[in-house]
C-alpha positions as CSV (number, residue, x, y, z in Angstrom):
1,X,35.5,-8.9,11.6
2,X,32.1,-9.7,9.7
3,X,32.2,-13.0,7.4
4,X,31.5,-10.5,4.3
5,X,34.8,-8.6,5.4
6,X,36.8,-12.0,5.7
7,X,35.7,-13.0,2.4
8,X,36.4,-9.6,0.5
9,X,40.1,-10.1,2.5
10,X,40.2,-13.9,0.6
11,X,39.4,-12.8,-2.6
12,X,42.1,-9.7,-2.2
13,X,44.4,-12.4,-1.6
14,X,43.4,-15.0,-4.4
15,X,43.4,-12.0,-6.7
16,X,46.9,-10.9,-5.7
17,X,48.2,-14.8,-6.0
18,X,46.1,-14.7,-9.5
19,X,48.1,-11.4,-10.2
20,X,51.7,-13.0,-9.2
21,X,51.0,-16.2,-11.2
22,X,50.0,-14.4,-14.0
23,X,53.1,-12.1,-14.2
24,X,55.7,-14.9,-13.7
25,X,54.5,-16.8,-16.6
26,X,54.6,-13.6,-18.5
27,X,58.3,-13.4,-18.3
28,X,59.1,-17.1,-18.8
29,X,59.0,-18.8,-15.1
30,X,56.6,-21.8,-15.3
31,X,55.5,-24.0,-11.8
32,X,54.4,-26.7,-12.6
33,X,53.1,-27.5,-9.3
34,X,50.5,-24.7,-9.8
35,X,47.9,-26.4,-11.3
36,X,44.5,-27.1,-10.7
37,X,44.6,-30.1,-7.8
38,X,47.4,-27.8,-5.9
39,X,45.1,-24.5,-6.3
40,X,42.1,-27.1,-4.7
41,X,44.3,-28.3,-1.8
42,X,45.4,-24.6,-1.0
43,X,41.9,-23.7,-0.7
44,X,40.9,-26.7,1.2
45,X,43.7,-25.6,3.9
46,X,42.6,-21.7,3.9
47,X,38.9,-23.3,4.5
48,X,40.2,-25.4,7.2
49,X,42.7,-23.0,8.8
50,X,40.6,-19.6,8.9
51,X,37.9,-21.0,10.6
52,X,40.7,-22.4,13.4
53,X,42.0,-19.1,13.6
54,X,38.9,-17.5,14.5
55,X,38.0,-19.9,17.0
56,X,41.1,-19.8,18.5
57,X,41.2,-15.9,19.0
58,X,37.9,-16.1,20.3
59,X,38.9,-19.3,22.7
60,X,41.9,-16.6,23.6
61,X,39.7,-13.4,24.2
62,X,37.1,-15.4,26.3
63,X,39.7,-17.4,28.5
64,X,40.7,-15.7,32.2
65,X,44.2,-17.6,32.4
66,X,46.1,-15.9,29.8
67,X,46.7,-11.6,31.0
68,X,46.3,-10.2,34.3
69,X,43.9,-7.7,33.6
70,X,41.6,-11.2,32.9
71,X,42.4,-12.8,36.1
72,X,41.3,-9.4,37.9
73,X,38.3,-9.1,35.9
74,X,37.5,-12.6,36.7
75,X,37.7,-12.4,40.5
76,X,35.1,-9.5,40.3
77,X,32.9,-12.1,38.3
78,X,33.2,-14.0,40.9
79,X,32.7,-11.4,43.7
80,X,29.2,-10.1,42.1
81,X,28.1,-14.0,41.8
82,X,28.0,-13.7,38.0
83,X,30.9,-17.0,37.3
């Protein structure tokens, strides 16, 4: 997934909670815990957690412990002297 890809998939999913918001206050539901200082911290942890996510799928693709197919394909590494 390209960083340009990731953020079009963000702003889908601001929009849409944009979208939601907008609708319940239409027919009468107020939150009052959606205001601006809320909306800052929710972005701070999307900021914080998409870039763990990444890194952890990548710590998960690149690790030889986890499937078998990794373990085989890490003893032929290690046959052909490239680990």
């Amino acid at each position: 997934m390209t960083t340009e890809k990731l953020k079009q998939y963000i702003g889908l999913f601001g929009g849409w909670l944009g979208a939601v918001l907008l609708f319940l206050q239409s027919i009468g539901v107020t939150l009052a815990h959606f205001n601006n200082e809320t909306i800052d911290a929710f972005v701070g942890v999307l900021e914080a957690s998409v870039p763990f996510v990444l890194v952890a799928y990548g710590v998960y693709k690149n690790s030889y412990l986890l499937s078998k197919k990794a373990k085989i394909q890490e003893e032929l590494l290690k046959k052909k002297g490239l680990k």
